[in-house]
VOMARGU-34102 format. One line per field, with one value per atom (N, C-alpha, C): residue number from 1; x, y, z; residue in three letters; atom name. Coordinates in steps of 0.001 Angstrom, whole numbers, padded with zeros to 6 digits, always signed. Each point is the difference from the previous one (the first is absolute). Layout:
num	(NUM/...)
px	(X/...)
py	(Y/...)
pz	(Z/...)
residuo	(ALA/...)
atomo	(CA/...)
# end
This chain:
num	(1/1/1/2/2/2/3/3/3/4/4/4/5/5/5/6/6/6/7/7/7/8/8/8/9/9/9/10/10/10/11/11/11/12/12/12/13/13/13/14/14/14/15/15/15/16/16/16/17/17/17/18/18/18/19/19/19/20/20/20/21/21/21/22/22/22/23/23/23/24/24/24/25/25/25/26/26/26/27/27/27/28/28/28/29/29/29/30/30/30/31/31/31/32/32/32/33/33/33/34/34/34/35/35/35/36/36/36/37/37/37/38/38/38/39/39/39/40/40/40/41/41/41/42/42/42/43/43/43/44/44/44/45/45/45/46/46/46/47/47/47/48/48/48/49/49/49/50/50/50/51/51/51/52/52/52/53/53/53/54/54/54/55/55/55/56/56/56/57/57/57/58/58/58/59/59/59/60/60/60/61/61/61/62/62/62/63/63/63/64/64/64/65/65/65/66/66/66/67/67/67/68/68/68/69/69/69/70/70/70/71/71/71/72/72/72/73/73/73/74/74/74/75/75/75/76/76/76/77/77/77/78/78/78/79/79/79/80/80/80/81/81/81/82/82/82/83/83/83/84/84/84/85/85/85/86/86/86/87/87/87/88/88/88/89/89/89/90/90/90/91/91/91/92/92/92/93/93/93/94/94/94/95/95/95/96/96/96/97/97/97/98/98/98/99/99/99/100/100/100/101/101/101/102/102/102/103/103/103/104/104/104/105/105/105/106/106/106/107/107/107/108/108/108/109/109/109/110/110/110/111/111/111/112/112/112/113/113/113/114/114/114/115/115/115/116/116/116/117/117/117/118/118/118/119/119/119/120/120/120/121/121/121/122/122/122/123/123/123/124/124/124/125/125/125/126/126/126/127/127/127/128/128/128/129/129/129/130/130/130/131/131/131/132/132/132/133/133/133/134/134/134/135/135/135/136/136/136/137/137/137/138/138/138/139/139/139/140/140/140/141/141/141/142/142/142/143/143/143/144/144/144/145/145/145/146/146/146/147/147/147/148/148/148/149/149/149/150/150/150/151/151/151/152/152/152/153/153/153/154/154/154/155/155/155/156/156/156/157/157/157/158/158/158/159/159/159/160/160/160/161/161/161/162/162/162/163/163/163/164/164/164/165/165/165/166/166/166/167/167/167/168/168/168/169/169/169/170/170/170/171/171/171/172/172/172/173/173/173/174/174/174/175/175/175/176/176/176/177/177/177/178/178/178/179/179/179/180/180/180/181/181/181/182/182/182/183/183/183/184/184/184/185/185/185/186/186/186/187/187/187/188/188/188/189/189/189/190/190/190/191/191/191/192/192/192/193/193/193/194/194/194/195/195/195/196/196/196/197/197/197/198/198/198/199/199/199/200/200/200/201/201/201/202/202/202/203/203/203/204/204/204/205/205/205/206/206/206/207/207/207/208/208/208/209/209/209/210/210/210)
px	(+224287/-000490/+000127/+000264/+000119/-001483/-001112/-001438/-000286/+000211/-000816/-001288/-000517/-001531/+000012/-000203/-000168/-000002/+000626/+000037/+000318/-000500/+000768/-000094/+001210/+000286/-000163/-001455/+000007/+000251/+000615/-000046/-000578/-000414/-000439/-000127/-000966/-000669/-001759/+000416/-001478/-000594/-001596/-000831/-000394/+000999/+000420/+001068/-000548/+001481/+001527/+000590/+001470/+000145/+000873/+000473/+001351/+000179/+000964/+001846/+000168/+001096/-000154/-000443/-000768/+000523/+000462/+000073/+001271/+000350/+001224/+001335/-000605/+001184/+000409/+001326/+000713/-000326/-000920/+000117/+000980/+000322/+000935/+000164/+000271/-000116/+000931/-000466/+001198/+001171/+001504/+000941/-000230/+000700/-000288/+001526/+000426/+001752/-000652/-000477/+000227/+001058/-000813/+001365/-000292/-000969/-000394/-000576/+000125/-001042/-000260/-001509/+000011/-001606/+000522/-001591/-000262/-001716/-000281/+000307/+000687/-000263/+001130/+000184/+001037/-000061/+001099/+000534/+000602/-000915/+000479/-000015/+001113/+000267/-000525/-000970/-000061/+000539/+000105/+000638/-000979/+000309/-001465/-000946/-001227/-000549/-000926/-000628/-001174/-001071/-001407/-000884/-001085/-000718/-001337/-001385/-000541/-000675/-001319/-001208/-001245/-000851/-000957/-000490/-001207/-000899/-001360/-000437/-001196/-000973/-000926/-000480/-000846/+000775/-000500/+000122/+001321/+000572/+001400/+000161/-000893/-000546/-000345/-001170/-000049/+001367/+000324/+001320/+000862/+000427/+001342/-000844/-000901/-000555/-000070/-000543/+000012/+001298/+000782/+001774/+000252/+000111/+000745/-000679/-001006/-000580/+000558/-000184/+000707/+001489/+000797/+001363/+000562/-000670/-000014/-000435/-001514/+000270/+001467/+000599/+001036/+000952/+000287/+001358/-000152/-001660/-000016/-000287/+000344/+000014/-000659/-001048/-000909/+000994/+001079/+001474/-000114/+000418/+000321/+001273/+000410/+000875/-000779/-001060/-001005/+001073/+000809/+000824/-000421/+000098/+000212/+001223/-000541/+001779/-000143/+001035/+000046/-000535/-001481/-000060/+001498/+000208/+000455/-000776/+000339/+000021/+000646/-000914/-000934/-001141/-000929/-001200/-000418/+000156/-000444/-000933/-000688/-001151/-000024/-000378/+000106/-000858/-000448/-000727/+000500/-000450/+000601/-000296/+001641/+000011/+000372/-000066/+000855/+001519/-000436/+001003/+000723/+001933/+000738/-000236/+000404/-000663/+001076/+001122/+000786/+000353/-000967/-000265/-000719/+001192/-000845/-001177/-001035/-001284/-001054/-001043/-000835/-000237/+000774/-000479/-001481/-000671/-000790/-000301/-000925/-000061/-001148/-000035/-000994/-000848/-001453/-000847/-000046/-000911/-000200/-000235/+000310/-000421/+000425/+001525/+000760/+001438/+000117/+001148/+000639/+001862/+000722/+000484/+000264/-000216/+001551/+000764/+001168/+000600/+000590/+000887/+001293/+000848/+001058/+000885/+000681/+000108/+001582/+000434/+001091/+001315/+001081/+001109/+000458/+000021/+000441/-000684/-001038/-000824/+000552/-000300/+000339/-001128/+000242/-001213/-000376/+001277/-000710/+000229/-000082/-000100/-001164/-000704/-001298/-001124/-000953/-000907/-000493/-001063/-000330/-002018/-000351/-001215/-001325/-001088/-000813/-001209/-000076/-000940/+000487/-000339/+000261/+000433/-000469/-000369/+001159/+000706/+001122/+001298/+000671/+001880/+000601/+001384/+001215/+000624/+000197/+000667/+001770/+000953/+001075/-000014/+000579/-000134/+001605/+000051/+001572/+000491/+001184/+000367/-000484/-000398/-000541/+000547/-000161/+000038/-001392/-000058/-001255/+000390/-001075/+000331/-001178/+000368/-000570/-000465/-001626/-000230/-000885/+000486/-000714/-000791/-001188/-000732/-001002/-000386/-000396/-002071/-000767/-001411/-000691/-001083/-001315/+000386/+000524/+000548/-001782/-000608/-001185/+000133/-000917/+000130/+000857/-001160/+000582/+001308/+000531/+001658/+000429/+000086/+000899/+000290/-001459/+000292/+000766/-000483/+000702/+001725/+000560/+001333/+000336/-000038/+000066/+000588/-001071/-000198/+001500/+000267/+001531/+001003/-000160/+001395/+000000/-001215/+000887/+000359/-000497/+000985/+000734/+000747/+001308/+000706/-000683/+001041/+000622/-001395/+000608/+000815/-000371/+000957/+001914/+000015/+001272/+000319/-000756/+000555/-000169/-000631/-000604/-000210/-000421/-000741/-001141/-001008/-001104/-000372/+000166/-000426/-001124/-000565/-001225/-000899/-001445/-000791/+000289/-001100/+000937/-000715/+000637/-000038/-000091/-001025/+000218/+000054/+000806/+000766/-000855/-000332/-000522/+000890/+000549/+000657/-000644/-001119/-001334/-000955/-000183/-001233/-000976/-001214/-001379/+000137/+000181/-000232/+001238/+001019/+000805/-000370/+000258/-000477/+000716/-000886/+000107/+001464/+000107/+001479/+001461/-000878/+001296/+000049/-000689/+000094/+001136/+001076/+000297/-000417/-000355/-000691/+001399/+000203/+000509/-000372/-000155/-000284/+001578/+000027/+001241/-000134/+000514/+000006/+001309/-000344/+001529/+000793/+000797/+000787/+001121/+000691/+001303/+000737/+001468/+001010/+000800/+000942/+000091/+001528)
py	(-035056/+001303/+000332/-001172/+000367/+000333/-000576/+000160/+000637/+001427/+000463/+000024/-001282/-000315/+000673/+000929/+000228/-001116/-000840/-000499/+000286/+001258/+000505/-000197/-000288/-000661/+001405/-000777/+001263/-000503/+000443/-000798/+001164/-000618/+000224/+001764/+000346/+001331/-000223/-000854/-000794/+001108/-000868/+000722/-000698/-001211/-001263/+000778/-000178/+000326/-000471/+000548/-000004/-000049/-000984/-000056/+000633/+000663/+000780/-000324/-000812/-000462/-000499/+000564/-000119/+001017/+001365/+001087/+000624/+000456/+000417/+000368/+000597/+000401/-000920/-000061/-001318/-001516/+000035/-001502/+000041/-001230/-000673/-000134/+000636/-000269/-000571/-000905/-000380/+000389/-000021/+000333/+000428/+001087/-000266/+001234/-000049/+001277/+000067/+001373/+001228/-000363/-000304/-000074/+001624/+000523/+001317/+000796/+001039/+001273/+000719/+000228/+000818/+001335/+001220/+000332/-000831/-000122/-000820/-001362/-000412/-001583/-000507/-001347/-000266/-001319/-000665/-001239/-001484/-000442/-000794/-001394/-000748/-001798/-000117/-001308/-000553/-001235/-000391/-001612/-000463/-001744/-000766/+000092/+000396/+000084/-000846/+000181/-001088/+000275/-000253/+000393/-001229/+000479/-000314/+000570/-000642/+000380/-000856/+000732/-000775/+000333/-000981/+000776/-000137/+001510/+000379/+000381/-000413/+001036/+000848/+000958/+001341/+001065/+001475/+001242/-000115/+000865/+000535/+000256/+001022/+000176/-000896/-001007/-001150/-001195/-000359/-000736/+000762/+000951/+000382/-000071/-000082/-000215/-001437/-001017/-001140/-000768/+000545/-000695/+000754/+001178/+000217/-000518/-000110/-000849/-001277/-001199/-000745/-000461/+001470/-000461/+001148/+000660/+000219/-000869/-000889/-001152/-001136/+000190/-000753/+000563/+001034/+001056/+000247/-000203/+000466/-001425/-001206/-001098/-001230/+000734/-001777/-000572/-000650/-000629/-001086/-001052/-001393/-000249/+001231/+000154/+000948/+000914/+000829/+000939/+000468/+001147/+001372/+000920/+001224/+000657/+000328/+000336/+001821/+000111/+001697/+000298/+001348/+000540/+000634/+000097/+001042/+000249/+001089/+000796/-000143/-000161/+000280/-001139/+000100/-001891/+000972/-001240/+000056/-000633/+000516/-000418/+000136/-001127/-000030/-001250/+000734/-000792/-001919/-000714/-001353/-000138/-000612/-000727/-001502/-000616/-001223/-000196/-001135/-000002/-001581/+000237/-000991/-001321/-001212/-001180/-000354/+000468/+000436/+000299/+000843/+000718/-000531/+000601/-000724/+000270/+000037/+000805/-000924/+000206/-000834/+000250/-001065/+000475/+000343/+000532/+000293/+001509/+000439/+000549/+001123/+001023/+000483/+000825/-000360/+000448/+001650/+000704/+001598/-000024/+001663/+000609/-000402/-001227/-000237/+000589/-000010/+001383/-001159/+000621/-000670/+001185/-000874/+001447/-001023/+000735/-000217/+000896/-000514/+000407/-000326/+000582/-000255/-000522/-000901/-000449/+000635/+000200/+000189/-000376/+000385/-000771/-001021/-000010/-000852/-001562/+000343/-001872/-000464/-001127/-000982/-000781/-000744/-000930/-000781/-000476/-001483/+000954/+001272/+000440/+000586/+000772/+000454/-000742/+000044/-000670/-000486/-000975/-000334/+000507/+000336/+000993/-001338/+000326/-000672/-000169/+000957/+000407/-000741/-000872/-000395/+000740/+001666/+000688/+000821/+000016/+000750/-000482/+000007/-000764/+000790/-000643/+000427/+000229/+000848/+000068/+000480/+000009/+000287/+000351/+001661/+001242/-000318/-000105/+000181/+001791/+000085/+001350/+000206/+001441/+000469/+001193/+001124/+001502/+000791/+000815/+001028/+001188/+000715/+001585/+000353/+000915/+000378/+001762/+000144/+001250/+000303/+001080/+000029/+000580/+000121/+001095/+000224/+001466/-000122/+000337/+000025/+000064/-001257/+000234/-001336/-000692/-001243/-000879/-000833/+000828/-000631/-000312/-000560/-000872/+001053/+001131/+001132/+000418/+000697/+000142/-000861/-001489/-000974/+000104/-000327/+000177/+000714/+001093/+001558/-000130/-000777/+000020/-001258/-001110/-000644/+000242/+000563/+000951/+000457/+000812/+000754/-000884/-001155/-000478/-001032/-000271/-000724/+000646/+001248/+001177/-000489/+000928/-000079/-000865/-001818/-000737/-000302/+000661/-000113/+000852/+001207/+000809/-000211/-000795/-000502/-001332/-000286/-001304/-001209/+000126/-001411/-000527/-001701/-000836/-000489/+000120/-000148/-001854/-000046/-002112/-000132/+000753/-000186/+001008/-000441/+000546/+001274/+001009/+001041/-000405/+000522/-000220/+001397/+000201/+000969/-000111/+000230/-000556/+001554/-000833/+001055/+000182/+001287/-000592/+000457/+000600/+000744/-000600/+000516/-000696/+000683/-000109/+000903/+001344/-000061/+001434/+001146/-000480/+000783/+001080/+001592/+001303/-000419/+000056/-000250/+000756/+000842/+001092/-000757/-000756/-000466/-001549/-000795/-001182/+000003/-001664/-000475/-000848/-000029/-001062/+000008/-001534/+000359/-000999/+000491/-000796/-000709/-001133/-000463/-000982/+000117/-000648/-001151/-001336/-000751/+000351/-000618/+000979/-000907/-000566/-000949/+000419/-000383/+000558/+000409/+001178/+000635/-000282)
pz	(+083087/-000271/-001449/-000666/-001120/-000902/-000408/-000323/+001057/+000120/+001173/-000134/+000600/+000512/+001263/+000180/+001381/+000587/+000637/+000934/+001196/+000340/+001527/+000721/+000616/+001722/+000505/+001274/+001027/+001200/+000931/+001253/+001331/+000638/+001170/+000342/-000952/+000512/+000650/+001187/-000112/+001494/-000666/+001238/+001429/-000581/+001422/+000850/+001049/+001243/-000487/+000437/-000235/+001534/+000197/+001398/+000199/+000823/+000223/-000234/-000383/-000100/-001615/-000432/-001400/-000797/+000968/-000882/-000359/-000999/+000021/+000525/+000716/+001005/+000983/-000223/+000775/-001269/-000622/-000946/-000897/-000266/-000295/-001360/-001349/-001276/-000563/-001496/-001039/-000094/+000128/-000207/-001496/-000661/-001766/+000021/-001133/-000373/-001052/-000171/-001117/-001132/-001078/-001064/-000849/+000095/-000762/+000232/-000526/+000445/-000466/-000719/-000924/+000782/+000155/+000647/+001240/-000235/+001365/-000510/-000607/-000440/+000222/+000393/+000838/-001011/+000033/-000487/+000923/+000834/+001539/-000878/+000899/-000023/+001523/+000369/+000806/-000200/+000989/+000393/+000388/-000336/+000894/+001091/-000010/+001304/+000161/+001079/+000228/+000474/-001189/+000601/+000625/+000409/+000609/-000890/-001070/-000572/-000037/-000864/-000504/-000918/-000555/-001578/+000606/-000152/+000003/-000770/-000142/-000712/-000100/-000573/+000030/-000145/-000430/+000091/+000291/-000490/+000878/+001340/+000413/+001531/+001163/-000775/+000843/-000202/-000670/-000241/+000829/+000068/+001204/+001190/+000455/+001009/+000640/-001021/+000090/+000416/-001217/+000208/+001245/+000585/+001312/+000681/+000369/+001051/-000011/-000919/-000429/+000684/-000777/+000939/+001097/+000662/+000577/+001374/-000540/+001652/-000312/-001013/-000015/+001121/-000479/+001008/+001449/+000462/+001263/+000816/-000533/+000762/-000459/-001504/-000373/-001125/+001007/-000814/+000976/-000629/+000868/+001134/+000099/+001244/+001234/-000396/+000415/+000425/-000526/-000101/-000813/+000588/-000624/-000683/-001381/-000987/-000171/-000001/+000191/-001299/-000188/-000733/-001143/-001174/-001249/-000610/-000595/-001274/-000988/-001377/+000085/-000357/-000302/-000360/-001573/-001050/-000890/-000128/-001507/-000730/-001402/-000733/-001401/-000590/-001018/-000952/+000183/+000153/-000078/-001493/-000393/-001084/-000357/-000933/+000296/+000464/+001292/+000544/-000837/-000530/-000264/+001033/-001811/+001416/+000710/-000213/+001068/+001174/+000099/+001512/+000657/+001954/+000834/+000271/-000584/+000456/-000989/-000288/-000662/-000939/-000938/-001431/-000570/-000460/-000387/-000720/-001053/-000753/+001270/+000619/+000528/-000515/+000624/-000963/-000161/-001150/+000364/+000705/+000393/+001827/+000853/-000103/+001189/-000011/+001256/+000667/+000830/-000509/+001015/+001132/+001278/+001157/+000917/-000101/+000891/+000653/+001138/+001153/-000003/-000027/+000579/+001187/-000171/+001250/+000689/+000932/+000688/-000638/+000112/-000548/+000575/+001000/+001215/-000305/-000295/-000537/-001186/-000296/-001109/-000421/-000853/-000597/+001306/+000680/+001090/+001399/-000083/+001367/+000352/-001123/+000196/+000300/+001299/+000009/-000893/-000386/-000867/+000189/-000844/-000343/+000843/+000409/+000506/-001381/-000633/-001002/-001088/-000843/-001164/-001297/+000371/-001295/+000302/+001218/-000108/-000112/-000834/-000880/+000393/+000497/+000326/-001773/-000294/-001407/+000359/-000826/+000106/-001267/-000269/-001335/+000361/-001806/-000692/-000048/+000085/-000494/-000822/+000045/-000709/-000176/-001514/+000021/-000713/+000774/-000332/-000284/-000810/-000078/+000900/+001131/+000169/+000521/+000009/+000208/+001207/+001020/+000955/+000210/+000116/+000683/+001313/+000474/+001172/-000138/+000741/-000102/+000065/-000735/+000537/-001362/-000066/-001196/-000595/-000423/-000784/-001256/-000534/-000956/-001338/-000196/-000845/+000173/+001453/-000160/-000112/+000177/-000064/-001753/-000853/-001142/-000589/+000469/-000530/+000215/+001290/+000265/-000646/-000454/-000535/-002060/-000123/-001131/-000091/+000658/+000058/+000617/+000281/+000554/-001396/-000382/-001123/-001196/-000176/-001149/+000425/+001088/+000727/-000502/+000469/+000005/-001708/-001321/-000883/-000911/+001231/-000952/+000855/+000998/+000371/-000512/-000854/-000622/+000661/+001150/+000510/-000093/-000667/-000268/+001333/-000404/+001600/-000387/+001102/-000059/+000781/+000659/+000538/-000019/+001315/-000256/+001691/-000322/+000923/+001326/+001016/+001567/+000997/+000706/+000414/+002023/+000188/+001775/+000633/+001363/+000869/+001199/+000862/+000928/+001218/+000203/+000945/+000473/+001367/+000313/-000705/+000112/-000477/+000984/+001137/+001050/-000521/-001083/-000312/-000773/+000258/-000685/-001391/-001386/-001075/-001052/+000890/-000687/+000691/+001040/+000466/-000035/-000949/-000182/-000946/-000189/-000889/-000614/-001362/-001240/-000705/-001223/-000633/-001558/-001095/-001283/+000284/-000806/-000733/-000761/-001343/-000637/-000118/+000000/-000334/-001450/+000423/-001422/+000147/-001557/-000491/+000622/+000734/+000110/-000688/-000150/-000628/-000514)
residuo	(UNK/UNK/UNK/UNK/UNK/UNK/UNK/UNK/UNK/UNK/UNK/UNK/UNK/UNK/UNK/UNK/UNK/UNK/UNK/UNK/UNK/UNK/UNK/UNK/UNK/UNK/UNK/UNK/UNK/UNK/UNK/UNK/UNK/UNK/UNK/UNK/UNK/UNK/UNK/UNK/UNK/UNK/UNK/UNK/UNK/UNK/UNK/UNK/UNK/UNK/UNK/UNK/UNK/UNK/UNK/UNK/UNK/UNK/UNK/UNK/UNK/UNK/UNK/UNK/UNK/UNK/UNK/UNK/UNK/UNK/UNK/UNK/UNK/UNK/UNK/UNK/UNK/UNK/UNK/UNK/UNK/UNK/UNK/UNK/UNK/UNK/UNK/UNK/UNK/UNK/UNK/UNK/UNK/UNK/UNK/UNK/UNK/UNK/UNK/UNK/UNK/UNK/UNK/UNK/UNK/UNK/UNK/UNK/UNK/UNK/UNK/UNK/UNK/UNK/UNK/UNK/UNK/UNK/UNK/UNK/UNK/UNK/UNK/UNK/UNK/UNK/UNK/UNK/UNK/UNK/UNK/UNK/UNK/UNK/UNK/UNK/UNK/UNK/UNK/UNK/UNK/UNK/UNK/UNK/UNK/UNK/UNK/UNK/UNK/UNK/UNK/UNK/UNK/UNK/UNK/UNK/UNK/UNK/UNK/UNK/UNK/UNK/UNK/UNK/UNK/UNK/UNK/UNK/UNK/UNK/UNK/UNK/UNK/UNK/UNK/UNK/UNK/UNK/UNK/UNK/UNK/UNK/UNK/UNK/UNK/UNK/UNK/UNK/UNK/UNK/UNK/UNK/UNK/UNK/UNK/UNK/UNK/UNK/UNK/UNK/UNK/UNK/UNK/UNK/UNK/UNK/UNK/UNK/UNK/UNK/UNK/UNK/UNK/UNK/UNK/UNK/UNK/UNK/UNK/UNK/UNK/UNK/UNK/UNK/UNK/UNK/UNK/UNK/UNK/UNK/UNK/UNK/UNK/UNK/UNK/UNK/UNK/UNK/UNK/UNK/UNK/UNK/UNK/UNK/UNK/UNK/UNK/UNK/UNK/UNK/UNK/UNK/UNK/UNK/UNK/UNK/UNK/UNK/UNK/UNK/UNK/UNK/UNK/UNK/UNK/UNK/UNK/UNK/UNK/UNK/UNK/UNK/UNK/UNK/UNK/UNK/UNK/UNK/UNK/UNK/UNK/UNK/UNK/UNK/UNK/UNK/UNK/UNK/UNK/UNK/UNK/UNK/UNK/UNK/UNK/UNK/UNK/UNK/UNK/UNK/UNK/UNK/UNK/UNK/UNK/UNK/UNK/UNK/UNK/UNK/UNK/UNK/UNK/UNK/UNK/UNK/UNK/UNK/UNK/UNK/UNK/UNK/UNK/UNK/UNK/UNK/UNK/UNK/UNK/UNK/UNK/UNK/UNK/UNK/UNK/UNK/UNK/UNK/UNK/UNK/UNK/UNK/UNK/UNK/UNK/UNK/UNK/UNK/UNK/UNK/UNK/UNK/UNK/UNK/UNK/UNK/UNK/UNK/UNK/UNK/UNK/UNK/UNK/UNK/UNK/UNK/UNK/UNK/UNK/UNK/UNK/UNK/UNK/UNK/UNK/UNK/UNK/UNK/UNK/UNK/UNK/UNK/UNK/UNK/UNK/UNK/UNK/UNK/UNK/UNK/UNK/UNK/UNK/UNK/UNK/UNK/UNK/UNK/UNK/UNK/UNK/UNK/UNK/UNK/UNK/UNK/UNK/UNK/UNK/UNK/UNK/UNK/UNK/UNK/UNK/UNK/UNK/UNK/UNK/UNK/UNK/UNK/UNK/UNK/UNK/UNK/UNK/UNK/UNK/UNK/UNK/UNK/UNK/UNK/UNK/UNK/UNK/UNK/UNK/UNK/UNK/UNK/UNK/UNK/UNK/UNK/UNK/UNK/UNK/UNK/UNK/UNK/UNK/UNK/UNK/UNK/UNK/UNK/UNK/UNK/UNK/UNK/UNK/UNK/UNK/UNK/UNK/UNK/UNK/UNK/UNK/UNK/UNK/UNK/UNK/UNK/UNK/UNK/UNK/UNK/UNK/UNK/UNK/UNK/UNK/UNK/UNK/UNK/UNK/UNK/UNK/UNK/UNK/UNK/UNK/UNK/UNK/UNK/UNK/UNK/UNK/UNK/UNK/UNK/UNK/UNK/UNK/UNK/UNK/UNK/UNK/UNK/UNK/UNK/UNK/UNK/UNK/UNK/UNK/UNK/UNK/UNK/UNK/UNK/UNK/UNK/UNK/UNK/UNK/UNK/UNK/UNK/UNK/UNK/UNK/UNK/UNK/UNK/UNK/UNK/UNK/UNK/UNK/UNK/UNK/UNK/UNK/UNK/UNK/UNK/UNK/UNK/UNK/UNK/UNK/UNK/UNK/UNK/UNK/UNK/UNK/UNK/UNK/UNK/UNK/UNK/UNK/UNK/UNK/UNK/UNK/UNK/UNK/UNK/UNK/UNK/UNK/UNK/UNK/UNK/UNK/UNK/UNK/UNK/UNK/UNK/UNK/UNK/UNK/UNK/UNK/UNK/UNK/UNK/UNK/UNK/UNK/UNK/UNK/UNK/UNK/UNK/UNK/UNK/UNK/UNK/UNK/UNK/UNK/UNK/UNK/UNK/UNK/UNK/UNK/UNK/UNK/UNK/UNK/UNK/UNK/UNK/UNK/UNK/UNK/UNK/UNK/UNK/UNK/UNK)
atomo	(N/CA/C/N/CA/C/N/CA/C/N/CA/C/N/CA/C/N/CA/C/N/CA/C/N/CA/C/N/CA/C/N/CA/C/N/CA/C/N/CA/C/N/CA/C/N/CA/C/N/CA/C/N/CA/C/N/CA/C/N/CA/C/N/CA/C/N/CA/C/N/CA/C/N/CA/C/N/CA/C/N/CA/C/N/CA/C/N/CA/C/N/CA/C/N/CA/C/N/CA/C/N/CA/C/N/CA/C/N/CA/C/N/CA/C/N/CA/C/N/CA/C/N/CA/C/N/CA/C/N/CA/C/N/CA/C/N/CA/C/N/CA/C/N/CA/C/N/CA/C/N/CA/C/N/CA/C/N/CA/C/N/CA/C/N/CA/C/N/CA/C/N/CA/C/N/CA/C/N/CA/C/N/CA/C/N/CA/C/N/CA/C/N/CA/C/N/CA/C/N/CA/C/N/CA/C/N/CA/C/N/CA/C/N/CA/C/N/CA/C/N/CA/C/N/CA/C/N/CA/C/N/CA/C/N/CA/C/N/CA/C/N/CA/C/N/CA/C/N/CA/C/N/CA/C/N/CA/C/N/CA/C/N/CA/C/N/CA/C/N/CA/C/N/CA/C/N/CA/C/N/CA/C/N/CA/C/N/CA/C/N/CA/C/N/CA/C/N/CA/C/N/CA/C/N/CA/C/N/CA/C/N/CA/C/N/CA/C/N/CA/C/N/CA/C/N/CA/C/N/CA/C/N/CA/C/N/CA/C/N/CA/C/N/CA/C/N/CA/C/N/CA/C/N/CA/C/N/CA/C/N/CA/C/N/CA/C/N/CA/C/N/CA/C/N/CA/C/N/CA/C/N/CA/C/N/CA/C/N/CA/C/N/CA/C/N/CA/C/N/CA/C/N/CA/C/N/CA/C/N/CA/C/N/CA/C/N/CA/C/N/CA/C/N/CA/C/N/CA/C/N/CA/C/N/CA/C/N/CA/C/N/CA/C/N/CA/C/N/CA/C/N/CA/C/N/CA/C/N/CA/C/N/CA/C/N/CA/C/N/CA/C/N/CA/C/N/CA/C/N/CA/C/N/CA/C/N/CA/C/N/CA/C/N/CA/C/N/CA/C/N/CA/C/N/CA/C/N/CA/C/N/CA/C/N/CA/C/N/CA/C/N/CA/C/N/CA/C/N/CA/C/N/CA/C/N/CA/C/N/CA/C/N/CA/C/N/CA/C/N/CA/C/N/CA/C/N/CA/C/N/CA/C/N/CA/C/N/CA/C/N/CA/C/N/CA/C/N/CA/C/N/CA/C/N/CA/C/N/CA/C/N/CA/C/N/CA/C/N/CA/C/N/CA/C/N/CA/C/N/CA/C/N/CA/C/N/CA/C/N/CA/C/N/CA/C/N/CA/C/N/CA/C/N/CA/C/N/CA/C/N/CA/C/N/CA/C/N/CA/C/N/CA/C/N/CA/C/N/CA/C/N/CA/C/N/CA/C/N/CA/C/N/CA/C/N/CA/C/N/CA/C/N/CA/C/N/CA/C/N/CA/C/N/CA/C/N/CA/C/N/CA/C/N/CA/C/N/CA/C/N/CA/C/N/CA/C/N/CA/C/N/CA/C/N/CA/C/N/CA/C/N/CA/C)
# end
């Protein structure tokens, strides 16, 4: 979040079905401890998690559409165990950038107009416990700890408010002295049928430890 290119992760405010165990209430989210608090802006460490992700391309709109579909037939059984994995909250989306050749995922440089779109997976799984994906295009990834600043807000997370909140979380993070290491992310934790005052969105930017 450091060159804020907009790169914003949007996740799953789609006009695809959400299956009911999909939606907030009762799902299962990231563990993360509050190291700060300033206003609405919060200062969270996560610990390793694991997603289920894939890189699409087009529109913002069509790209979260594409990727949940995507891994979404992952979660509801097109896995090589033909198991179903419990929906969480929340599925991101973000600009794909180059991925380290490092990582378990495929190196490659992705082209404009591609979006990475991930899920979260359960705590309870591991690298060799989670089915393994039927789709080629969908990677088991395993995310290092991490810390974010982040800012929450509630309504229809379009392209303009995302900016607009974005905009202010990275003041924020520089007028707290933050150093930002990436590009920003914005987490959905709603289905689409959710009344817009009562959705949670949230920007966050990664940010050095402190």
């Amino acid at each position: 979040m450091a060159a804020l290119k907009l790169s914003a992760i949007v996740v799953a405010t789609l006009g695809t079905v959400f299956a009911p165990d999909l939606a907030r209430a009762g799902a299962e989210q990231p563990d993360y401890k509050v190291l700060h608090r300033e206003g609405a802006v919060e200062l969270r460490r996560y610990g390793p998690r694991l997603v289920a992700e894939t890189v699409v391309r087009g529109d913002e709109v069509s790209a979260r559409n594409k990727g949940f579909q995507a891994i979404a037939g992952y979660i509801f059984g097109r896995n090589q165990a033909g198991k179903s994995i419990p929906g969480t909250a929340p599925v991101a989306q973000a600009k794909a950038e180059k991925i380290a050749m490092t990582a378990p995922v495929a190196q490659a440089r992705a082209a404009d107009g591609s979006w990475r779109v991930q899920f979260f997976m359960p705590a309870k799984y591991t690298v060799e416990t989670l089915p393994r994906p039927n789709d080629p295009a969908v990677k088991i990834v395993q995310l290092p700890s991490e810390q974010y600043a982040v800012l929450r807000f509630s309504g229809l997370a379009g392209r303009s408010a995302v900016a607009t909140r974005t905009r202010e979380l990275s003041a924020k993070a520089a007028a707290m002295g933050w150093t930002v290491t990436g590009s920003p992310v914005v987490w959905f934790y709603d289905p689409p049928w959710t009344l817009p005052p009562m959705r949670r969105n949230e920007v966050a930017l990664p940010v050095a430890p402190s």
